[in-house]
N, C-alpha and C positions, 0 to 999 in steps of 0.2 A: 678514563676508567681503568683499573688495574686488571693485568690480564691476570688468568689463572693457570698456573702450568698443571697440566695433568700430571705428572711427575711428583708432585708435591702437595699432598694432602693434608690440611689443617688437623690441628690436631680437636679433639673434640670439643675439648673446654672452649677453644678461641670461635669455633661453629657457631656456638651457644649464644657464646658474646656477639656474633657477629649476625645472627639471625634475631637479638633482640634490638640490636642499633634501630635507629632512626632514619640512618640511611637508608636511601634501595638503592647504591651500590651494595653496602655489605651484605645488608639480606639477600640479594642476587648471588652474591658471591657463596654466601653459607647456605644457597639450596643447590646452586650447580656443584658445590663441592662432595655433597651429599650423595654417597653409593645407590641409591636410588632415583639417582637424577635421570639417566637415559629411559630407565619404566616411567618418571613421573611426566617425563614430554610424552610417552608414546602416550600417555593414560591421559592426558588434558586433547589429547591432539582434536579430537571429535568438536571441543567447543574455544578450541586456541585461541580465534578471533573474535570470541564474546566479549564484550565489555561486564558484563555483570551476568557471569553463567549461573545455571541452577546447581546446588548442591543437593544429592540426594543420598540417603545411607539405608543400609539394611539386606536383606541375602536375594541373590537370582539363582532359582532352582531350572531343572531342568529333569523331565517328567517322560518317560517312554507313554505316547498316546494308547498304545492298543493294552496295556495292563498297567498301567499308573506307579509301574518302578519306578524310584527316583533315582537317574544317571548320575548327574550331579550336581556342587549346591556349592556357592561362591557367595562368600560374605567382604561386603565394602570395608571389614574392619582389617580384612587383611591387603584389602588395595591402598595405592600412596595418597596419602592425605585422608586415607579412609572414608571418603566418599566417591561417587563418579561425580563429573561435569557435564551438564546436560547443556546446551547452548539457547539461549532466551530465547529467542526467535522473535524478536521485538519489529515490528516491520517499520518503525521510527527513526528516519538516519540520526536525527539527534541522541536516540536513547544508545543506538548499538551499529554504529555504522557498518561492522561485518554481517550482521542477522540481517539489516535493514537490504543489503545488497543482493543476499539469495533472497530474499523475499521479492526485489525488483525483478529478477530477473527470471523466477519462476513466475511473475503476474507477465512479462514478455510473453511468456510461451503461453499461460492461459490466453491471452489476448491474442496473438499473432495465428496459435492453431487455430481458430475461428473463423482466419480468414482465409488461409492456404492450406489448412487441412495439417494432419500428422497427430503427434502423440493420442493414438487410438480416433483419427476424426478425418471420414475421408476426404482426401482429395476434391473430390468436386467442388467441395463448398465455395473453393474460390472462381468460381463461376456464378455463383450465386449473386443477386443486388444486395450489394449493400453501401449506407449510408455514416457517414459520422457528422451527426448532428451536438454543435455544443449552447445549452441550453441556460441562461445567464438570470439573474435574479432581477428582479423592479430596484427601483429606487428609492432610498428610504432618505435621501439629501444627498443636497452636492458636495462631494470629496474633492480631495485634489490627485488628479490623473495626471499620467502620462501617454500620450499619444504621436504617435510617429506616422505621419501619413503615407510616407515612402519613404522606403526602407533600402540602404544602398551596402547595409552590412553581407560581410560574407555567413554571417554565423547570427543568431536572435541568440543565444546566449550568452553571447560578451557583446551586443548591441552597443556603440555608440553611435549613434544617426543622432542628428539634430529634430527635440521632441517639437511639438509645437508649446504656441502660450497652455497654461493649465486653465483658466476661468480668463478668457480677455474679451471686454466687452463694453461699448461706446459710452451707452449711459451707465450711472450712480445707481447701482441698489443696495440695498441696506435691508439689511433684518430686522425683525422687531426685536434683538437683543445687539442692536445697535455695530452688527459687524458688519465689514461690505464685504459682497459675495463676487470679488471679483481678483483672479491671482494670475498676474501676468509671467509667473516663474517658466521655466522649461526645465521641468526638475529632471535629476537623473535617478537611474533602475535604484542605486543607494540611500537615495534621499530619503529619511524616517519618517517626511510628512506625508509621502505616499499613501493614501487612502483614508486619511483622515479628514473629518466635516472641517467643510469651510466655517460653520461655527455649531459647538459641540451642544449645546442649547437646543436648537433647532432641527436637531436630526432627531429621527423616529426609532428609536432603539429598540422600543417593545414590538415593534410591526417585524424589526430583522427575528428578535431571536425568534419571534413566534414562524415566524416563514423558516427559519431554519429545521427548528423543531418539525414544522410539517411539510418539509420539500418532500420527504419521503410517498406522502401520499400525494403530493402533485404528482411524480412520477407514475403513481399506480394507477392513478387515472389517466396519465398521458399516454401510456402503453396500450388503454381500454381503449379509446381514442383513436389509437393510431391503429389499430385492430379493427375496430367499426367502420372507419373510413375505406380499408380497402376490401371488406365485406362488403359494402355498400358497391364497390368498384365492381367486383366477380360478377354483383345481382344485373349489374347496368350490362356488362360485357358478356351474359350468360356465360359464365365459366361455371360448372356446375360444382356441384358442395357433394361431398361424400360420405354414403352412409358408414352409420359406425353403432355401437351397442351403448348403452349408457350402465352404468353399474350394476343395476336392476334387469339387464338384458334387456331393457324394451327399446326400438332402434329408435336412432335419431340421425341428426344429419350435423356435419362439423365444415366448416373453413377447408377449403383445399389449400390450404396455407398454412403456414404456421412462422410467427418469428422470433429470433432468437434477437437476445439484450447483453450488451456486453459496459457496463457501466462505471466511472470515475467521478468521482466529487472532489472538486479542486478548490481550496480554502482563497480567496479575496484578499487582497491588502486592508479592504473596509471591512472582514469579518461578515461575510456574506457566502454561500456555497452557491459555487457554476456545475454544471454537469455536462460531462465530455463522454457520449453512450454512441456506440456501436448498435445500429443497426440491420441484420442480415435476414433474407425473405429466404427459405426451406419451404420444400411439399409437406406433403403432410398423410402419412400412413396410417388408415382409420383405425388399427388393427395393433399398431407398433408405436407407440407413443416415444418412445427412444429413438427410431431409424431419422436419420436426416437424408431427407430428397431433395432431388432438385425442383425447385418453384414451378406452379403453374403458366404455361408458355403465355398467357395472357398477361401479366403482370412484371412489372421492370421496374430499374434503380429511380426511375424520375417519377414513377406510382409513386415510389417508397417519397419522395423527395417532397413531393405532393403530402401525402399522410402525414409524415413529420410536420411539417410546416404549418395545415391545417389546426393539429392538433395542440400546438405551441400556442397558436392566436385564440384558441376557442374555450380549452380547457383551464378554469377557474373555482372555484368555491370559497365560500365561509366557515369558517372558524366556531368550534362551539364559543358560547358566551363564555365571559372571565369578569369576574367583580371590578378588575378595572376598566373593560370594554365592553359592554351588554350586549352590542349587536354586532361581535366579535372580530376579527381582521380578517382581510381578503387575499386570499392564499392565489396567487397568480403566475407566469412567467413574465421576464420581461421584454421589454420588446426587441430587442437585439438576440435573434434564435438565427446562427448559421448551420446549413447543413450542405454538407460535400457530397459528392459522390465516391468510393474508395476505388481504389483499382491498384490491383496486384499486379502491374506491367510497372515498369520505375519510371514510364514516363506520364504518368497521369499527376493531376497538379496536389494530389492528396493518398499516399500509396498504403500498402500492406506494413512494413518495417515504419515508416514515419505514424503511423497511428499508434503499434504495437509500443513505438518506443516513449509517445508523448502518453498515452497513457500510462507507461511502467513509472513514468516519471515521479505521478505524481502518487499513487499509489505506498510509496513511503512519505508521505506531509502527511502535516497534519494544520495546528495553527500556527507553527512556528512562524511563519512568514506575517504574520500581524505583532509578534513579538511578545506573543502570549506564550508560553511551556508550561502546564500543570498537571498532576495526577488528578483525579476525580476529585473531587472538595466538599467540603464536609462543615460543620454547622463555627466548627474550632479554625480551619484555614481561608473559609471563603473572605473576612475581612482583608486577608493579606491580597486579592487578587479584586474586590467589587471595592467602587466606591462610586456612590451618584453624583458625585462633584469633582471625580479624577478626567483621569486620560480617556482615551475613547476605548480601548479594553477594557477598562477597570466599567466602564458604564453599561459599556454591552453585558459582563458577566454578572454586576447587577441588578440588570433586567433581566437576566435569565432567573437568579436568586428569588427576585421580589415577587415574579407573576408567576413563580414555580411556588407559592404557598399554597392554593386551593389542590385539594385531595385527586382531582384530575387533571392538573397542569405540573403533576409531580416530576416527569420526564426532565422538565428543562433545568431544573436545580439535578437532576442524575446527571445532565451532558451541562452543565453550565461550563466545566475546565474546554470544552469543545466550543463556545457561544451558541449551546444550543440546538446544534447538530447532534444528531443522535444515529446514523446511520453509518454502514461501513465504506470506505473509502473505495471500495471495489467489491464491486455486484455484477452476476451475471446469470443469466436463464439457464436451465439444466442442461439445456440439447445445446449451447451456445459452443461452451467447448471443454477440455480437460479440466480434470480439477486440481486444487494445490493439494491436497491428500495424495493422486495419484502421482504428481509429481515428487512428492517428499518420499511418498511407498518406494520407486524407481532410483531416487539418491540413495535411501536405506541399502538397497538390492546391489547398485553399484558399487558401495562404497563396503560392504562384505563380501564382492566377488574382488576385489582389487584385493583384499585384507587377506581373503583363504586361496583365491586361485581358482581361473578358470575352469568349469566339468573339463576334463579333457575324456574320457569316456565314449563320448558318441552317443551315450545315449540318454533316449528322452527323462526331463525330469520327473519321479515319480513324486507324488503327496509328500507331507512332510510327516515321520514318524518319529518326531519328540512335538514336546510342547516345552515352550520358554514361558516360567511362572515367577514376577515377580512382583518382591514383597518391598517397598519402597519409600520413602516421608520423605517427604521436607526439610531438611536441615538449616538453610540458609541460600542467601544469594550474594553474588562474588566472591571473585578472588580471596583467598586466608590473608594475600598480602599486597603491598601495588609492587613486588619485585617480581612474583609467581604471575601477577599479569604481565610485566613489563616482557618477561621471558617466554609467557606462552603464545602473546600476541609478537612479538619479535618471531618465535620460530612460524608461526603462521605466515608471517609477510614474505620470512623464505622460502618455504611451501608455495607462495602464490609466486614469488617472481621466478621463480624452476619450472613451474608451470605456464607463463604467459612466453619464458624463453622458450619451451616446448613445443609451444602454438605456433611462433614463427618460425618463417623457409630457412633451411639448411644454404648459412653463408650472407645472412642478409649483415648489414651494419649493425642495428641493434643486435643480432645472436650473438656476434664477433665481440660484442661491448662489454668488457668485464665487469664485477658488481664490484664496486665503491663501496668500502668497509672503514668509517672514519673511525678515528682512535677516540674513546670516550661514550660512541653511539650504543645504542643495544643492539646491536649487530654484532657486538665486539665481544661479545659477551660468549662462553661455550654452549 
């Protein structure tokens, strides 16, 4: 790529030319050239590593609170490119792997304060029992798996351990659509037949999407469940129940317990949802619906282990009816429910950070991993993704289509681009822990005291006497061009690698390791 001398400014006509080319070299070149190129980095900087930022245009006033004078009033037409850049915050690494990343890593801390206490959550709580129970779907046919019976890798995410056979078995069976159910492969983590029916005929496709559609309320009942069971415990071990008021003032009596849910939905290779949920037992303040206590001294991690486990075997129901099934499908767990114990010492076999982190993980999926990617679908696009005679995607989001026509099975044609699933990929109970609001509030508050500069004053902060009032649309989404991205996500990546040098000890090898600026690369670029 041709460097640019600062010394030497295009002249305008050749700008012209050169921000209409086709290339993104020249476009690069006729926007770094441009006098408002160091305001146009500062002014993207907020959403530099979006893939497809928000464009919004129109004025932000500013308002004295105690008499409504207007201080003053900033219009986008006179900022660069005449709008601001808002960044997606897409929590999808497919869609926007920079948003996808603060979204992981803010679900770390939702998840992790829950168990060690901190951002506004005390302490204690890691004292508390608690459980990570992962909770896996029935069987709707047999797929082809991988399974590793022992495991001799240093690492499960670049696994190669020898898997066992996939379906290996003495005698001949055969299907009534004439396949044999039988696959002596050892496939690897790669292999695209991963999770597909050993024959596509024979699998239950309406029984999955409808259990996806309703995993939600198996959980809601599994929760009720696992709440009753150790009620039922306090009654048998006289732990007494504490009174409390009901909304009416007339008293009543409440759980000396209470538990908090910290939940993940993990997408299947077969197009199926597992649920990997944090379980933690708190007191309970008849009085303070907010305070978290510590649990009743009657009650431990192996109660909890117990309730879980109970509640996984027991808790079942039916389906309303549906014109193609009258006495409608049976919404269950499957029989494969593990539940751990956690513990916040590094040496327990299941800790605080290994939970925090396998759930952040998954937390940005979605179906990508069954090889499905779509926006929501609609009456004009679903043919490109359903087909009842295609691939096992294409058949699953058909059955979400077809038994999504009667007037109250409408949900599953809304979540059909999901197979079905219709809930959010990370849930958790109020008192559980921080929320992603307070954490975003906190980056906002950060990232204006870095911009203006620490109070140095001393003294306390008082109320705020303005108000910020703005007036804002929609304009568009992404970059005006792919050089304005090539450049804003280029100076982003400098920003983050100044910043991970920053993190490390003064003097280590990596500090000492110069940055490699290859000729050609957008790094080269001013």
């Amino acid at each position: 790529m041709t460097y640019i001398d600062a010394a030497v400014t295009p002249e305008p006509a050749t700008l012209a030319q050169l921000a209409r080319s086709t290339d993104i070299r020249d476009q690069a070149i006729a926007r770094a050239a441009r006098p408002d190129y160091p305001a146009w980095v500062s002014h993207v900087r907020a959403a530099s590593g979006c893939a497809r930022p928000v464009r919004l245009a129109g004025t932000m006033t500013t308002i004295e609170a105690a008499t409504g004078r207007l201080l003053a009033s900033v219009d986008t037409a006179h900022l660069p490119d005449g709008v601001i850049y808002k960044a997606c915050g897409n929590r999808r690494a497919t869609v926007c792997p920079s948003c996808s990343e603060v979204y992981k890593r803010d679900a770390y801390q939702v998840v992790r304060s829950g168990l060690v206490g901190g951002k506004g959550i005390p302490e204690h709580v890691a004292r508390h029992p608690a459980v990570f129970p992962t909770f896996t779907a029935p069987s709707f046919g047999p797929v082809h798996t991988r399974a590793v019976k022992r495991h001799t890798c240093g690492k499960r995410a670049a696994c190669d351990c020898r898997a066992e056979p996939c379906h290996a078995r003495r005698d001949l069976v055969v299907c009534p659509h004439g396949k044999r159910m039988v696959c002596f492969a050892r496939h690897e983590e790669t292999d695209r037949v991963l999770g597909t029916p050993m024959c596509l005929d024979c699998y239950d496709y309406a029984a999955q999407v409808v259990w996806n559609i309703r995993s939600g309320e198996l959980w809601r009942r599994t929760t009720i469940a696992v709440n009753r069971y150790l009620e039922r415990l306090c009654a048998e071990r006289r732990i007494p129940r504490l009174l409390t008021m009901d909304r009416n003032g007339r008293p009543r009596t409440v759980a000396p317990f209470r538990l908090s849910f910290g939940k993940v939905a993990e997408m299947q290779r077969r197009g199926v949802v597992h649920f990997h949920a944090i379980v933690r037992l708190d007191g309970r303040d008849p009085f303070d619906p907010k305070a978290i206590l510590p649990p009743p001294a009657g009650l431990n991690a192996h109660d909890l282990v117990d309730a879980v486990d109970h509640a996984a075997r027991t808790v079942a129901f039916t389906t309303d009816t549906h014109p193609a099934n009258p006495d409608g499908w049976p919404i269950a767990w499957g029989r494969e429910v593990y539940t751990k114990v956690i513990t916040v010492a590094a040496d327990g076999e299941v800790t605080d950070g290994m939970v925090a982190a396998y759930l952040a993980k998954y937390a940005t999926k979605a179906t990508e991993i069954t090889g499905h990617n779509s926006g929501r679908l609609t009456d004009t696009t679903v043919d490109l993704y359903a087909d009842p005679d295609g691939s096992h995607v294409e058949r699953l989001v058909d059955a979400c289509w077809t038994l999504g026509t009667p007037r109250d099975w409408r949900r599953l044609r809304r979540w059909a681009h999901m197979l079905g699933f219709g809930g959010h990929f990370l849930t958790k109970s109020r008192t559980y822990s921080v929320t992603f609001a307070v954490l975003r509030h906190n980056r906002i508050v950060h990232r204006r005291t870095q911009a203006s500069g620490p109070d140095t004053t001393g003294q306390p902060t008082e109320a705020p006497t303005t108000l910020v009032v703005n007036f804002l649309e929609f304009v568009g989404a992404g970059w005006l061009s792919p050089a304005d991205a090539m450049l804003a996500n280029t100076s982003a990546a400098m920003a983050r690698e100044h910043q991970q040098k920053a993190r490390q000890p003064e003097g280590s090898a990596a500090a000492r390791q110069p940055r490699r600026v290859t000729r050609g690369s957008a790094s080269s670029l001013p």
